[in-house]
C-alpha positions, 0 to 999 in steps of 0.5 A: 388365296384368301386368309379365310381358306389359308386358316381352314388348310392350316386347321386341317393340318394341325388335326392331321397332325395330332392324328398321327402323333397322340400324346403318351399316357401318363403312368399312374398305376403302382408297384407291385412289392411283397416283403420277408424277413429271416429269420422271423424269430431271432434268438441270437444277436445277430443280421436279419435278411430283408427281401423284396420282391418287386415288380412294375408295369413300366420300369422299377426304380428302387425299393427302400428299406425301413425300420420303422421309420427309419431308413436302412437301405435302398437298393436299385437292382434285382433281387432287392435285399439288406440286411439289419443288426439285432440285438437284445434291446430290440427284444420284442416285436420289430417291424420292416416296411419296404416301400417299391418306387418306379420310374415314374415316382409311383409307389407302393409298400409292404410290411413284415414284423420279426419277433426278438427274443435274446436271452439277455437274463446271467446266470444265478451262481454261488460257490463254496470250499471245502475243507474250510480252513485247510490244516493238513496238506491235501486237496480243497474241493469247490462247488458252484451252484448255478442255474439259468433260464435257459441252460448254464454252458461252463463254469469257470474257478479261479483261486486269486484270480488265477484259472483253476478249472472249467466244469461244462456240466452240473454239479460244477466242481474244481479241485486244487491241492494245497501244500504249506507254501500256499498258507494264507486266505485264498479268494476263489471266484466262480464265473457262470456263462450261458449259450449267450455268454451271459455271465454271473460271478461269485466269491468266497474265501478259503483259508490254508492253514497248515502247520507242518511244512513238512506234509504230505509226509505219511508213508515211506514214499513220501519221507522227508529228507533229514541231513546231518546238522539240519533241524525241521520243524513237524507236527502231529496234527490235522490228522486223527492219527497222524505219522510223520515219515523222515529219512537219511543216508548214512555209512556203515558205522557211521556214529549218529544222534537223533533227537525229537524235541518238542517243549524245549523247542517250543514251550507250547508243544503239547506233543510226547513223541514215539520216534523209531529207527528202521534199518535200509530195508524198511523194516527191521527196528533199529532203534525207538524211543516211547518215553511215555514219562514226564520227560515228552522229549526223545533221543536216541544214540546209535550207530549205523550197522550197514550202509544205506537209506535208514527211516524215521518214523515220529509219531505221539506217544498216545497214537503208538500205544493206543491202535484207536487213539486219536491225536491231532492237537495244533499244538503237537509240535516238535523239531526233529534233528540228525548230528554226529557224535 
């Protein structure tokens, strides 16, 4: 055979070939991708849900999630998601772009923007005590004023940074009795929060000053105990018109002295006691000194008729012999004492 005809036959079966085997299409046409944020509007610190929904005609490879430029999370497998962390220093407009990649490194993309608005604003709080100083045993009453942006939650008091009281709606307002043993300066703190735990702080001082240990002592209910051979310190003060209660057991015939002294136990009193014996039925008078002389102090000698409990009422002269008279002078203090003759 001859070369010439040897290459025809060779052409002619190459283009048979080709015929019946073509070369594949290059896939050049792009993804298909939309994308959602929720929420759309974040107003508490908190994730964010990205979806993709992405579709090719050939195959889908991948969807890539950003934040701005910033690359989050790319996912291979349906359905496409992920998540992003939101906090009040994004507040503001953020947006997402999630780029769809397909098998064959075609691409396409799609955008979506949130809105952050997280209430990153504390708020605005003050406190105040009242009474101010405190001088009598009794209750001290605070008050915070606070207001927010959006809406204060709970107010929280402390007195020397111990919890008093939480309030949770306005006016905010704690209470905390004070005895004698609480004497001193007190620094009560109120803590403001908001639904976001935003929180503001205010101080002030209150000053418990209280001469009479002996208070709440104002009624027979609430006498002090008065025991042979024990002197107590008391005062008439803090009061308009203050009465000071004490009491003891004694036995029938039992020979006892009661004295009331109030200069001689301290030069500075200024106190002229009216002191009254009541017998176990809390009524009948027993005894009663009202010295309204230059001598400002009180004894009384007696013996005790019955067994029982007896009361002792101390007062001032001036609050026993006017019904309107007031008496509340720091400086009425006396020392009461119980002893056998």
């Amino acid at each position: 055979m001859k070369r010439s005809t040897t290459f025809a036959l060779l052409a002619l079966t190459g283009a048979l070939l080709s015929a019946c085997n073509p070369q594949p299409t290059p896939d050049t046409a792009k993804p298909s991708v939309s994308l959602v944020a929720t929420p759309n509007t974040v107003t508490n610190a908190g994730q964010v849900t990205l979806t993709a929904t992405a579709s090719d005609d050939v195959a889908l490879a991948s969807v890539s999630f950003y934040k701005g430029t910033t690359l989050i999370f790319t996912d291979v497998t349906a359905p496409y998601t992920a998540t992003d962390n939101i906090t009040s220093s994004q507040n503001g407009s953020v947006t997402y772009r999630a780029v769809a990649t397909d098998t064959s490194g075609n691409t396409a993309e799609a955008t979506t923007a949130i809105t952050v608005n997280i209430d990153n604003t504390a708020p605005t709080v003050s406190v105040t005590a009242a009474p101010n100083p405190l001088v009598a045993a009794g209750v001290v009453t605070f008050t915070a004023t606070a207001t927010d942006n959006v809406g204060v939650t709970k107010v929280d008091f402390f007195d020397n940074g111990v919890l008093v009281a939480t309030d949770t709606t306005a006016p905010f307002t704690a209470n905390k009795a004070y005895a004698f043993a609480d004497n001193g300066v007190h620094t009560i703190t109120a803590k403001a929060y908001d639904a976001l735990n935003n929180v503001s702080t205010a101080t002030t001082t209150t000053t418990v000053s209280i001469v009479d240990a002996n208070e709440p002592n104002d009624s027979v209910a609430a006498a002090t105990l008065l025991t042979v051979g024990t002197p107590i310190n008391g005062a008439i003060t803090a009061q308009a018109r203050d009465i000071d209660y004490f009491k003891f057991d004694a036995a029938a015939g039992d020979p006892l002295k009661l004295t009331v002294k109030s200069v001689s136990a301290n030069a500075a009193s200024t106190l002229d006691p009216y002191v009254m014996i009541l017998m176990p039925d809390g009524k009948t008078v027993l005894e009663k000194d009202d010295d309204g002389g230059t001598n400002l102090e009180s004894e009384i000698r007696f013996n005790t008729p019955v067994g029982g409990t007896y009361t002792v009422v101390v007062t001032s002269f001036e609050i026993h012999d006017d019904p309107t008279a007031t008496d509340d002078k720091a400086t009425n203090t006396y020392q009461i004492a119980l002893s056998r003759r």
